[in-house]
C-alpha positions in Angstrom: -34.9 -6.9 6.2 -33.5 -3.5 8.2 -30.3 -4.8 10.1 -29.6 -3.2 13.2 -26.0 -2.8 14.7 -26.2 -1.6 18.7 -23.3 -0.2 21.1 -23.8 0.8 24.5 -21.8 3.6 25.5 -21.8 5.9 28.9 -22.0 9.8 29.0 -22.3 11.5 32.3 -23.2 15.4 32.3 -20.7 15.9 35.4 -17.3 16.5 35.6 -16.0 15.8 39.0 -12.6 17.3 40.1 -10.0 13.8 41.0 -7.3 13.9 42.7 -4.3 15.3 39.9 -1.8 12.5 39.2 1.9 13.2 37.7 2.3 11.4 34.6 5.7 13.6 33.6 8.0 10.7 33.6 6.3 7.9 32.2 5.4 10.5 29.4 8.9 11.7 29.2 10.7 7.9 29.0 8.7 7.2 25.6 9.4 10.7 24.2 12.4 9.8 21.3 13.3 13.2 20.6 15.5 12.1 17.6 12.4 9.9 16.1 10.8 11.2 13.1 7.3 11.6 14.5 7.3 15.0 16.0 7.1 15.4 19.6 3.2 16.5 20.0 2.5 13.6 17.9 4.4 11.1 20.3 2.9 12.9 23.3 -0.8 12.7 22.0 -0.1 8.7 21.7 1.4 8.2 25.0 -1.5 10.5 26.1 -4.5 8.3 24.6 -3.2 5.2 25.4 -3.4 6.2 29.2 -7.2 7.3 28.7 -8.1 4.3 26.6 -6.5 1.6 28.9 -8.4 3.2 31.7 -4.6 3.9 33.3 -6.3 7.7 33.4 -10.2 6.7 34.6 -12.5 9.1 33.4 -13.1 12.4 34.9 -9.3 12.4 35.9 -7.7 15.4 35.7 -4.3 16.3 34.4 -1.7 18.4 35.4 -1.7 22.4 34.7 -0.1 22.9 31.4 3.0 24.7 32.5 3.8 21.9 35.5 3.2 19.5 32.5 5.1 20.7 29.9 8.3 21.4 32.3 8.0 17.5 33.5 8.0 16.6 30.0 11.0 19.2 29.1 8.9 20.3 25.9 7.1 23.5 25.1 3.8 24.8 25.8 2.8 25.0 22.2 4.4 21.2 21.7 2.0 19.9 24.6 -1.2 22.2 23.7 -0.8 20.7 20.1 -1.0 17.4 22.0 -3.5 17.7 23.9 -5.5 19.8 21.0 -6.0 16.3 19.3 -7.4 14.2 21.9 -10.0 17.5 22.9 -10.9 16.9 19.2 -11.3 13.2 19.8 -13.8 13.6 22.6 -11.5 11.9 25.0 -10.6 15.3 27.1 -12.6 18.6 27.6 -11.0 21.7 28.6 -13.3 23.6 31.5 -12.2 27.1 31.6 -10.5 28.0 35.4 -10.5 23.9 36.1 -8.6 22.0 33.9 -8.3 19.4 31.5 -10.1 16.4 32.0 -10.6 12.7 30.6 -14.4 12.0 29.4 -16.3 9.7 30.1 -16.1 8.5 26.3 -12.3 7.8 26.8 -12.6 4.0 27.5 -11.3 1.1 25.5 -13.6 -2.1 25.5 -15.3 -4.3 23.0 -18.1 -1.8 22.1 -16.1 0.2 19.5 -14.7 -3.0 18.2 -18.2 -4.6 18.1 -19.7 -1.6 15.8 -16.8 -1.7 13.6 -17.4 -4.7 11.9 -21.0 -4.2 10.0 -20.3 -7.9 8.7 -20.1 -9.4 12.5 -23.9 -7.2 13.0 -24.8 -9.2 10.1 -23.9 -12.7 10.8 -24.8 -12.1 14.7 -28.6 -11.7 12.8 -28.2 -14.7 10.7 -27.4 -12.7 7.7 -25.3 -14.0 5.1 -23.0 -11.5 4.2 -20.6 -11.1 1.5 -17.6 -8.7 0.6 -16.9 -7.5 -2.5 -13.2 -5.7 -3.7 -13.6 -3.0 -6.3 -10.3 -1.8 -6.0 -6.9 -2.0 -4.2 -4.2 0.4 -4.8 -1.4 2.3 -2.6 -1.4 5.3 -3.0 0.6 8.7 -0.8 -1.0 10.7 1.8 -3.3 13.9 1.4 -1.9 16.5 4.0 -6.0 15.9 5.3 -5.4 12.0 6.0 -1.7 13.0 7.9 -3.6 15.4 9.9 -6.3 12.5 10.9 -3.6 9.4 11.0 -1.2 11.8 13.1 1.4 11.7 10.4 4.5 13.6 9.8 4.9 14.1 6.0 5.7 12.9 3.8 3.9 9.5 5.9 4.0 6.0 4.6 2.1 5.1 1.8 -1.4 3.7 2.6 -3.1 0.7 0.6 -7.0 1.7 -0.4 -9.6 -0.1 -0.4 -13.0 0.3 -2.1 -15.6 -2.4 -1.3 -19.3 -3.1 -1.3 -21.0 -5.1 1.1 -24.1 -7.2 0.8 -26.7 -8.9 2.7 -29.1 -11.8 1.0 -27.3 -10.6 -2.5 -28.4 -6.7 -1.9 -26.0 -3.9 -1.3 -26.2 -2.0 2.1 -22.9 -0.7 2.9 -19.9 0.7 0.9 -16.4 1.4 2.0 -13.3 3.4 1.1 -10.0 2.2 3.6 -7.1 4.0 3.8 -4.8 1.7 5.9 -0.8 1.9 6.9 1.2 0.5 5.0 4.3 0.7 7.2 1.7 -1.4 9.5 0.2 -3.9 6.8 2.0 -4.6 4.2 0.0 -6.8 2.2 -3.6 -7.3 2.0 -5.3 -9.7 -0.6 -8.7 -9.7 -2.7 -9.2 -12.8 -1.2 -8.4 -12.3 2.4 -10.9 -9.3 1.9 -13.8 -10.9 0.4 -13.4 -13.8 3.6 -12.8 -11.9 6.5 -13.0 -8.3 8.2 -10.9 -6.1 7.4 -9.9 -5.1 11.0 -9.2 -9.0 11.9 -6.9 -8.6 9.3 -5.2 -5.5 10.5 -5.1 -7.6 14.0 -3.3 -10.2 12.6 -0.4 -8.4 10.7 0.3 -5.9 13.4 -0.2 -8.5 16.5 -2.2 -5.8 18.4 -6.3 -5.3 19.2 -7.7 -2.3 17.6 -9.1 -0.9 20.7 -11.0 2.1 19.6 -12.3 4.3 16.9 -13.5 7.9 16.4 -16.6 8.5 14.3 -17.8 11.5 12.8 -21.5 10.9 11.7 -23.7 12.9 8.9 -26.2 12.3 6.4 -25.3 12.4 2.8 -27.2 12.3 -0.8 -26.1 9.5 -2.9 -24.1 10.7 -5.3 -24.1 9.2 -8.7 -20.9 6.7 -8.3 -22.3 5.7 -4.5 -25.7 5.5 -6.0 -24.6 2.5 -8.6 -22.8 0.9 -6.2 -25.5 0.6 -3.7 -28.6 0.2 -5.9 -30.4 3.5 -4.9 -31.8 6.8 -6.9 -29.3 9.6 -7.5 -30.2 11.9 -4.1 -31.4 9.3 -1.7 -30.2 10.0 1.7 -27.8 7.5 2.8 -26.0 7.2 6.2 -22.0 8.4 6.3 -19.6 8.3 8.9 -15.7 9.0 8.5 -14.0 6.5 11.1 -10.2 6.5 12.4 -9.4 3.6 14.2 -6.5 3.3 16.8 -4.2 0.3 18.0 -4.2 -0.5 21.7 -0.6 1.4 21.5 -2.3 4.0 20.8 -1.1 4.2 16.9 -4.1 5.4 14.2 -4.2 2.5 11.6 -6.6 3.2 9.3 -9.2 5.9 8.0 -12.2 4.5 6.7 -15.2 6.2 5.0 -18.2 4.6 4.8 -21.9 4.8 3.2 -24.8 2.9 4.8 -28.0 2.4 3.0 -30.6 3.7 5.4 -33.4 1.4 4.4 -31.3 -1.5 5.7 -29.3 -0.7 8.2 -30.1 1.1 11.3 -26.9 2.3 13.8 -28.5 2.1 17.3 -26.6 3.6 20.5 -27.8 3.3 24.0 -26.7 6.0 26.2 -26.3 5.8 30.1 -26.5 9.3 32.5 -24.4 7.3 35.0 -24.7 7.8 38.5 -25.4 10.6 40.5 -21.9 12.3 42.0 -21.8 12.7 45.8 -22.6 15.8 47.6 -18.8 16.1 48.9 -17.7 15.4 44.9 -18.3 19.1 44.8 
């Protein structure tokens, strides 16, 4: 039986000019300048919150850098850092001799959520699925997950997960989890095996997780993956590294995860949009 997990999602090939909005103050009155998350880091949270909640509608354009960076009393390197990240996110693009702009992926809604949870794909088919714990540790930081959970070192210590999940008693997906510990202090075997691991997060930190950032490839299974999903050494299986991200904007967790090709297929619909107006320029 191939499973098949759908989002929609909306990409327009535009970029329309809106009017510029000031956003200095209610970025500067959440900067904590004697907080131990530097200040790029704060700025980059405050700054994706306001795309994700739709408070910054796509295509909106920010201030010029300089105007910005003097509301916000920081330097220019402090806010290019910040902004750097959410260009790397997909939720801005720089247009040389324009601007900065939100994309038209920078929207929070229950698509992400949706295609997070392979289990709730499952069970919408009818498919009984079950969650297996390998391991459960906590272990420190590499300087790469700090970099991709927006971290200052040393960070908190994050607990890991490894996990296999099945449908009808046959392995199609396997997971490692890296989530905060500062966040979620405790997570059980048996919380695991009966429910997702992002209700979970939900519950502990009282807060949706409103988006996540995937980075898609394929992948040859590797000896270890190949035992745990059942497949030949070398057979292509499908990979995507995930951060996910609190409606406060906070990055929760960093997943990996392999997904047996010959049962599970990742479907996106994609939208153009409409058309922009002749006077939209």
């Amino acid at each position: 039986m191939l499973i098949s997990a759908a989002s929609t999602s909306s990409t327009r090939t535009v970029l329309r000019a809106d009017r510029e909005q000031s956003a200095g103050p209610a970025l500067s009155s959440v900067l904590q300048r004697d907080a131990p998350d530097p200040l790029h880091v704060q700025i980059s949270g405050r700054l994706r919150e306001l795309v994700t909640s739709r408070t910054w509608p796509p295509h909106h354009r920010m201030l010029p850098e300089l105007q910005l960076a003097k509301e916000l009393g920081v330097a220019r390197g402090t806010l290019r850092k910040a902004v750097k990240a959410l260009v790397d996110e997909g939720l801005l693009v720089q247009v040389q001799g324009r601007g900065t702009f939100v994309t038209s992926r920078g929207f929070r809604g229950p698509v992400e959520h949706e295609l997070l949870s392979l289990a709730d794909a499952m069970t919408s088919h009818g498919i009984r699925a079950d969650t297996e714990v390998l391991s459960r540790e906590v272990v420190q930081p590499t300087a790469r997950m700090l970099t991709l959970l927006e971290l200052a070192a040393p960070g908190p210590a994050l607990i890991r997960l490894e996990r296999v999940r099945r449908a009808e008693d046959s392995p199609v997906a396997a997971f490692v989890n890296h989530v905060r510990r500062d966040l979620v202090p405790e997570l059980d075997d048996r919380q695991l095996a009966a429910q997702s691991l992002y209700t979970l997060i939900e519950t502990a930190v009282g807060q949706r997780i409103a988006a996540g950032r995937r980075t898609f490839e394929a992948r040859a299974a590797e000896p270890e993956m190949a035992e745990r999903l059942e497949v030949v050494v070398g057979t292509p299986l499908q990979y995507f590294e995930q951060v996910t991200y609190l409606e406060d904007g906070l990055a929760v967790e960093l997943s990996e995860v392999w997904v047996r090709s010959d049962r599970v297929r990742l479907t996106s619909m994609v939208s153009r949009g409409p058309e922009p107006s002749p006077e939209s320029g």
